[in-house]
Steps between C-alpha positions, in 0.01 A plus 500: 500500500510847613840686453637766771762681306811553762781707496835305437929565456397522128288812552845681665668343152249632255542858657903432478423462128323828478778662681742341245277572158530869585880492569472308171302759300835699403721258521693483157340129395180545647214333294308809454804757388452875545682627172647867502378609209116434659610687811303815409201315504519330805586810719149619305304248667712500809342896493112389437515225762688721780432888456184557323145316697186448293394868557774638299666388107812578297422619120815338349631436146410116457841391309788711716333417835774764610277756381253604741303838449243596722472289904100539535298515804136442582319571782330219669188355345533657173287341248644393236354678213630814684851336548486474109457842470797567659725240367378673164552857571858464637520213231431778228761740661795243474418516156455835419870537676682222304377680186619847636843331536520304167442847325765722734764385219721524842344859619521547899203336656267521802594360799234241466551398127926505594435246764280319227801506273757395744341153599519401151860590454651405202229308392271810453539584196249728345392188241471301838284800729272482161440114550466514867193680497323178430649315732403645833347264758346486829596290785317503809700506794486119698736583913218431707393209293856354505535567904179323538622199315824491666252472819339262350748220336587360872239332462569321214868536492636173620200294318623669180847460550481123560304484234751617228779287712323195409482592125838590514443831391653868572415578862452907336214364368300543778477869464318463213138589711641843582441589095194327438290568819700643792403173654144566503381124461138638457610725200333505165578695173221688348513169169520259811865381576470399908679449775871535621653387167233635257423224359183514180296250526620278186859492584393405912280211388791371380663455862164618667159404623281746392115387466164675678602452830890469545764773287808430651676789316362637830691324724848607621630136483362291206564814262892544620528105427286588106745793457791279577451275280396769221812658547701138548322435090585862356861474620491147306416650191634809502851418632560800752326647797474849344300350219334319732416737690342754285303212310338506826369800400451507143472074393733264438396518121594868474842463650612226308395736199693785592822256600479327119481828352754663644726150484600560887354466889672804575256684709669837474486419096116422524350769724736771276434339144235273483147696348250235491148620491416418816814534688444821650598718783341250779736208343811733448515534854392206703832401556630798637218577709578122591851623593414802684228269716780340558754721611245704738388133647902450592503830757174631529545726821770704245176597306235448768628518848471252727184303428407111625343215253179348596619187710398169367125348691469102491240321433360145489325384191234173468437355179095542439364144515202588262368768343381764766317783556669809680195593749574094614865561558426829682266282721767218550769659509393769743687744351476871340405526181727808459797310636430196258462741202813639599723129506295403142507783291487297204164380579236734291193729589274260381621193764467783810187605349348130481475461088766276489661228789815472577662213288560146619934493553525870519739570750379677776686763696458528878664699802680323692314594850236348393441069552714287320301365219524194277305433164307210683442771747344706356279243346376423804426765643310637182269206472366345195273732393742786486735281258451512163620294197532786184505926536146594499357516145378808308084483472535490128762316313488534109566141329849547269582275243586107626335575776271224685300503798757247680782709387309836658406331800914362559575860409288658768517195780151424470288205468412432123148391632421810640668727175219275353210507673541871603486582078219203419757282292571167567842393598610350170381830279706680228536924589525667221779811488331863631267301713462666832530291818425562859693351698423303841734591842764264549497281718646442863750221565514260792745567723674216448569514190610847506769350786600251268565765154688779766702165595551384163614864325640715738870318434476551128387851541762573722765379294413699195444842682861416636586410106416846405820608599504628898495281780171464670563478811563844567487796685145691379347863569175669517463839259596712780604798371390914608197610229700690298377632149394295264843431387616241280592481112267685331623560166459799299445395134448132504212453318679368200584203618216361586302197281138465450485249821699697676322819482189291598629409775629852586117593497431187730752623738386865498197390655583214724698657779695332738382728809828585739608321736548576906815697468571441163572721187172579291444345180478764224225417224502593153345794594740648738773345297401730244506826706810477671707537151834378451592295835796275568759484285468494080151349351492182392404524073421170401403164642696354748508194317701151536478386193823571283393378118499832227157479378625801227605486135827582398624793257499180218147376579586213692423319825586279710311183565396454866363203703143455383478675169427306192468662109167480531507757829689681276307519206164587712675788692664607148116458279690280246512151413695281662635374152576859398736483840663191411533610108700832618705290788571210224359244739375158403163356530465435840789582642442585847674873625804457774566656797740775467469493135515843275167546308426784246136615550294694240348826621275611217194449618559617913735735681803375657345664811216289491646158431743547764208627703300150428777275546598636844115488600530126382821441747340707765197311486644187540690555760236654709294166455828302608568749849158444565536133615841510525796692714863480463679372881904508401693388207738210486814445229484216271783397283375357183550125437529275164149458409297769676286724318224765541252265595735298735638887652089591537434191696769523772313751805214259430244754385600514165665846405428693248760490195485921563519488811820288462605729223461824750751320704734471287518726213881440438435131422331352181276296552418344181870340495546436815833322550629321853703677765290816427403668828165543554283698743224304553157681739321340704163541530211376694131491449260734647248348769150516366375876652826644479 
């Protein structure tokens, strides 16, 4: 059945919690602490997001955020090759005046190079001026982005808050859009992170669905409920919500990296001391641009004036009985196609342009003014030949290995008869791999039947959007929001994070836009991402990945066995035998390798780049194949019993885990001896629907 989404008491209680998270924010025991000795870095941030719009930039030293040279401004519309220019020229004068001062040996000094001298203090040593001439960086200024997403968050605000109640997690939390993309739900990076939370598109098909017609890292709701539980899992590994929070940005590996190192989860420790390769400026100060989001979000009319949030719209939504296409609904449904864009934005260019249909259990949004509708419906009213059983087929489809025709024709809800006849083969033939195929249109169903699956599914379906972690039945809004600029995270230097598959599909995004919605904020491609230089907040620099194992070799030339890995994966990503492995490691014949155990590995023959290189390819690989049938809806705790094991722990969602996946859950535990009473955090997943 259709759904109208009402406003209810606990829509006044999620905005008490709001109200309460930000009285929280500085209270002494507040989950996210705001330590003193990071307060010079918040009150930084506090100055991009407030006093300085995208038109004008601080050049700043990047370590003593105190430091701040040169406020820049650029007229409107400045390209920005030109804006380079001038972030170079006065870049070049800072410099020239730090080395004047290091060399005065304490003579009297221009006014200029004094009040140079003076914000360093007693820190500016000459040894220190000489070092800081490498060190000066350029932050673009981000007020009118942050006012805009203040505007914006009403919309969400409530939806989000709920959300994190039912996780149980820090209410603060839900400032967390203001770094990543001032709210903009129709934001993309320039390497593809989209949407409100940012999500890349391996991480959010881990919570997401994300296929050639639906990328719900677009919409508002489903990606607050993926971010959730991202956040829920990093705090579960990591052990505190600083950690948490900036693994957010910089992957749930690196953090637990820089917390082993350093033997502490001291944040203040970890963004002072730590100097992994990766960990950069963007990941030094996520969590105080975190804080300062936070503290502006608590009283914006101190650094704003008065301003007023987008109020919340309601909508119905009707669960699609069949696959459909979106000239059909428009038909049906009587209703604007701008106004429909605007309640789905998760649906892609290619379903309004006709390529692909809308998919069958896909969740349609509706206003509420319009007529009440029901999944049976809407069936009727479509008619039978407007009802289709699979998402309409690419013309060609290239035969991969153990593929047949009646697994093609399942695949692409058509009849196995016609995949036949259509190609001259007769129902019972063998394809052979690199075969091309064209495929027949699918089919449509009889309206009864499509009555009978919208009957059948739409309680399940229900139950495990509600599972994600936010009550369904909620409150909902339409991207409503003024046309500001093309706001939203668009990191400065954040190429390096990205894999192989992920800078694919940076280049797929760049070229399928999501066109703007009525009233909405416009999404920013690659393109544009590129030209607007350093945007909200710090840059992401690496991958913001869920998956916590160390891929690396130690200073002793060791490793540790993950979930998946066998000597002989070893030995091929090393060029050696696999006896020559078990020869240096003193293993027997046959003698399987354990979770969690230490193994020495000989690099003679490839880099230690490049083995850790292929073996995190391997993992990445493989769990890419697994997201793409598969999505993670909660997590549930399981105390070990007498008797269970890996297989018996693998079995219990009923889709069989992976043994890594299991292991990414719980990288305190070992697995190989498990023991009973051992706490376990156990995901559960669910299968992905064929088409999506």
């Amino acid at each position: 059945m259709g759904r109208t989404l009402r406003r209810t008491s606990v829509i006044a209680l999620a905005a008490c919690i709001l109200v309460l998270a930000a009285t929280r924010a500085f209270a002494a025991d507040s989950p996210v602490p705001r330590p003193p000795q990071l307060e010079r870095d918040v009150q930084f941030w506090i100055r991009v997001y407030t006093q300085i719009d995208t038109n004008s930039g601080f050049l700043h030293d990047q370590y003593n955020l105190g430091v701040v040279y040169d406020t820049l401004h650029f007229p409107p519309d400045t390209l920005p090759a030109e804006r380079e220019k001038l972030v170079d020229a006065a870049r070049d004068r800072d410099v020239a005046a730090l080395k004047r001062i290091a060399d005065a040996n304490g003579a009297p000094l221009a006014p200029d190079d004094q009040h140079i001298k003076d914000l360093w203090g007693v820190e500016g040593t000459p040894e220190r001026l000489r070092a800081a001439v490498e060190d000066i960086r350029f932050q673009l200024g981000q007020s009118d982005r942050f006012r805009a997403g203040l505007v914006r968050s009403g919309a969400w605000e409530v939806h989000i808050a709920e959300t994190l109640a039912n996780l149980g997690l820090p209410a603060e939390l839900a400032v967390l859009p203001h770094v990543e993309s001032s709210f903009n739900p129709a934001a993309y990076s320039k390497v593809g992170a989209a949407g409100l939370w940012q999500f890349m598109r391996s991480t959010g098909r881990r919570y997401l669905r994300i296929d050639g017609a639906v990328d719900n890292r677009l919409d508002p709701f489903r990606s607050t409920e993926a971010a959730a539980q991202l956040l829920a899992y990093n705090y579960r590994v990591l052990g505190t919500w600083p950690l948490a929070l900036t693994a957010y940005n910089h992957g749930t590996a690196g953090v637990l990296h820089a917390k082993e190192t350093l033997g502490t989860d001291d944040i203040v420790t970890i963004v002072r001391n730590y100097h992994g390769r990766t960990f950069g400026f963007a990941s030094r100060n996520f969590y105080v641009s975190f804080l300062a989001a936070l503290e502006i979000d608590h009283d914006p009319a101190k650094y704003f004036g008065p301003l007023q949030r987008e109020p919340e719209a309601r909508f119905q939504e009707v669960q699609l009985p069949a696959y459909v296409t979106v000239t059909a609904l428009e038909r049906t449904l009587k209703i604007d196609g701008a106004k429909l864009r605007a309640l789905n934005p998760a649906l892609l260019e290619s379903v309004w342009e006709g390529r692909q249909r809308l998919p069958r259990d896909y969740w349609l949004r509706l206003p509420l003014d319009s007529q009440h509708w029901s999944s049976e419906l809407l069936a009727q009213r479509l008619g039978p030949h407007e009802l289709f059983a699979g998402q309409r087929p690419p013309l060609r489809y290239r035969v991969q290995r153990g593929d047949t025709l009646a697994r093609i024709a399942d695949r692409y809800g058509v009849s196995i008869h016609a995949l036949a006849q259509l190609n001259r083969l007769r129902t019972s033939a063998r394809v052979r791999p690199g075969r091309v195929l064209t495929l027949p249109e699918s089919p449509a169903e009889p309206v009864a039947a499509v009555a009978a699956v919208a009957a059948n599914e739409a309680a399940p379906a229900a139950a495990t959007s509600a599972a994600v972690g936010a009550a369904h039945a909620r409150t909902a809004v339409a991207v409503a929001a003024p046309a500001a600029s093309p706001g939203g995270a668009v990191p400065e230097a954040v190429a390096q994070r990205e894999s192989a598959e992920d800078a694919s599909a940076a280049a797929e995004m760049a070229t399928v836009t999501v066109h703007g919605h009525v009233n909405s904020p416009q999404p920013v491609s690659a393109a544009q991402a590129e030209a607007l230089g350093p945007a909200l907040g710090p840059a992401t620099e690496v991958q913001q990945s869920a998956d916590p194992t160390d891929y690396s070799v130690s200073k002793e030339g060791t490793i540790r066995v993950a979930a998946d890995e066998t000597l002989g994966h070893f030995a091929d990503w090393l060029g050696v035998p696999t006896a020559s492995l078990r020869t240096l490691n003193h293993l027997k014949a046959k003698r399987p390798v354990l979770i969690g155990e230490r193994i020495r590995v000989d690099l003679r023959k490839v880099p230690r780049e490049t083995f850790e290189q292929r073996r995190r390819d391997y993992h990445r690989a493989l769990q890419a194949s697994y997201f793409a049938a598969h999505r993670i809806v909660g997590t549930e705790v399981y105390i070990a019993r007498a008797g269970d094991s890996l297989w018996t722990l693998t079995q219990r969602s009923g889709a069989q885990l992976p043994v890594w996946l299991l292991q990414q859950y719980n990288p305190d535990v070992n697995l190989a001896e498990l023991h009973a009473g051992a706490q376990l955090s156990i995901p559960r997943v669910e299968q992905v629907t064929s088409g999506g």
